[in-house]
C-alpha positions in Angstrom: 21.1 17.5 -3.6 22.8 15.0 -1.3 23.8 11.9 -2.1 21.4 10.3 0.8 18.6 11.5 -0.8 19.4 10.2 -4.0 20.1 6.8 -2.4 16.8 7.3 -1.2 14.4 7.8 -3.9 16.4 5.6 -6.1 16.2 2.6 -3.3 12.1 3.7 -3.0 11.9 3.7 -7.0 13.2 0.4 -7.8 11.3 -0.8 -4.7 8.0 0.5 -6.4 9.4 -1.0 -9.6 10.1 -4.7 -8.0 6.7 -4.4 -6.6 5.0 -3.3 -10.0 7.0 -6.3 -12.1 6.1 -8.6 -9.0 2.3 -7.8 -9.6 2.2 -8.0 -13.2 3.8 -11.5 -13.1 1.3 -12.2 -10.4 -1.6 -11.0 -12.4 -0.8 -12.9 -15.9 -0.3 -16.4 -13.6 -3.5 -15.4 -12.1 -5.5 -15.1 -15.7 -3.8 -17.7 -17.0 -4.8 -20.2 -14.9 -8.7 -18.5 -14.5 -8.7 -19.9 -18.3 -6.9 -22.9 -18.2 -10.5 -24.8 -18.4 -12.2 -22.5 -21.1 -12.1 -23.9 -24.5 -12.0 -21.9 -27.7 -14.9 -21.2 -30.1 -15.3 -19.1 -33.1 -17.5 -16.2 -33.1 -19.4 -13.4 -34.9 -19.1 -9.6 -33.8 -23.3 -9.0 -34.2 -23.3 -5.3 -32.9 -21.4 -2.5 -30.6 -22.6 -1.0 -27.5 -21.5 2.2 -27.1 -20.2 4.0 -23.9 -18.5 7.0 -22.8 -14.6 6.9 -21.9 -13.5 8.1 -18.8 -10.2 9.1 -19.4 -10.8 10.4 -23.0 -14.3 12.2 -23.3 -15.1 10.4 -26.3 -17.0 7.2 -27.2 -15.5 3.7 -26.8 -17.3 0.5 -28.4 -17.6 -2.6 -26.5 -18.3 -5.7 -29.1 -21.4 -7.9 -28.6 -20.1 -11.1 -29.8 -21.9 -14.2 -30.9 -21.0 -17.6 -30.8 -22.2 -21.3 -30.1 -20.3 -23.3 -27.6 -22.5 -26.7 -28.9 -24.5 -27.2 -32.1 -28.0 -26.2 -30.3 -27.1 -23.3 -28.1 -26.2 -20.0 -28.9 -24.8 -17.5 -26.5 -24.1 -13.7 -26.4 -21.8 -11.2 -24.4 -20.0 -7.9 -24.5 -17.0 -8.1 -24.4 -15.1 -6.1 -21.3 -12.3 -4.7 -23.8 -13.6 -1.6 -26.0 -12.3 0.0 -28.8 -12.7 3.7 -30.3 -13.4 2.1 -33.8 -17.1 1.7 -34.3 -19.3 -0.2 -36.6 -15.7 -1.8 -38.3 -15.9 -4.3 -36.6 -19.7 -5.6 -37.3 -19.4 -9.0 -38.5 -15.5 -9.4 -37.9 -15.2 -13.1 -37.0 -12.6 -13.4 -33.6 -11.7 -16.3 -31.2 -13.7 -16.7 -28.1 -12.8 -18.5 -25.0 -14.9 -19.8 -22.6 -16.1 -21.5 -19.8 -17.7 -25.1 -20.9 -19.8 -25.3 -17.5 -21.0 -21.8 -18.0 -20.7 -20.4 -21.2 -21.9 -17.3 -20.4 -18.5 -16.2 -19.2 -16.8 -15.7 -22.3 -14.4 -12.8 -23.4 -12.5 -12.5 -27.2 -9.1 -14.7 -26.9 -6.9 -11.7 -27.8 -3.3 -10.5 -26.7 -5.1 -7.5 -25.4 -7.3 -9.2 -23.2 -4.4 -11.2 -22.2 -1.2 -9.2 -21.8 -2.2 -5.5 -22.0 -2.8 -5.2 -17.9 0.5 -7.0 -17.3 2.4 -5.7 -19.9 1.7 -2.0 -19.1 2.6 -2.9 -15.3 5.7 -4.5 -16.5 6.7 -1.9 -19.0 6.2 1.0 -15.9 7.8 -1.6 -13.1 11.0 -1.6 -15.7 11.1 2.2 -15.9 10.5 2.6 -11.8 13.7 0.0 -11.5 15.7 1.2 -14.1 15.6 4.8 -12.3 15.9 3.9 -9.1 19.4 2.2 -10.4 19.9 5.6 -11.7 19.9 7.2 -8.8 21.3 5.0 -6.8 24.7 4.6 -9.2 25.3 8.0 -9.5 25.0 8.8 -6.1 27.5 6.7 -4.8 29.9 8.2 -7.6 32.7 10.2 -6.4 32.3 13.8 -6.5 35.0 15.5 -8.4 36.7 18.6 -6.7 37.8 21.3 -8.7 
């Protein structure tokens, strides 16, 4: 292989990588300040509802929480982050955070509905860089002649 084309994918890998890191940075500002209104409430995991996963064939549970954002009101969701464990979690008490205008948009406070978006772009951004370095160092290596 030539050296030019190693220059090149390595320059279009860590370009891809820059660009992956840029967007998970980008998306964690982004749902950080989406929350930075919401306050925090205790609630009650009251059932499952149970779908198919895409990717895996078999069944991921999506928790129907419970929880009371004032003294006379009660309000319920599904939370957008499944799980493959079922019925464990019936009852589990988790953090909720939500919106005090509209309490109806609520998701569990967790570092997977947090970080796990951002962190998996920034774990593959990393890998994209740190190849395209790869390339592009040992590329521009002298070649030994024997």
């Amino acid at each position: 292989m030539s050296a030019t084309l190693f220059v090149v994918s390595g320059g279009t890998s860590m370009f891809c990588g820059v660009l992956l890191l840029v967007g998970a940075v980008v998306l964690f500002v982004r749902h950080r300040n989406r929350l930075q209104g919401y306050q925090m409430a205790r609630g009650t995991v009251v059932d499952v509802r149970r779908d198919i996963g895409m990717e895996t064939g078999g069944w991921i549970y999506y928790p129907i929480v419970e929880f009371q954002p004032s003294p006379d009101e009660k309000v319920r969701f599904v939370s957008r982050v499944g799980t493959s464990l079922s019925r464990t979690m019936i009852g589990k008490e988790v953090q909720v955070r939500y919106n005090p205008l509209d309490p109806e948009q609520a998701e569990i406070d967790s570092g997977t509905t947090r970080l796990a978006v951002p962190g998996i772009m920034a774990a593959m951004g990393a890998v994209f860089f740190c190849l395209g370095c790869t390339f592009v160092f040992f590329s521009l290596l002298p070649l030994s002649s024997s």
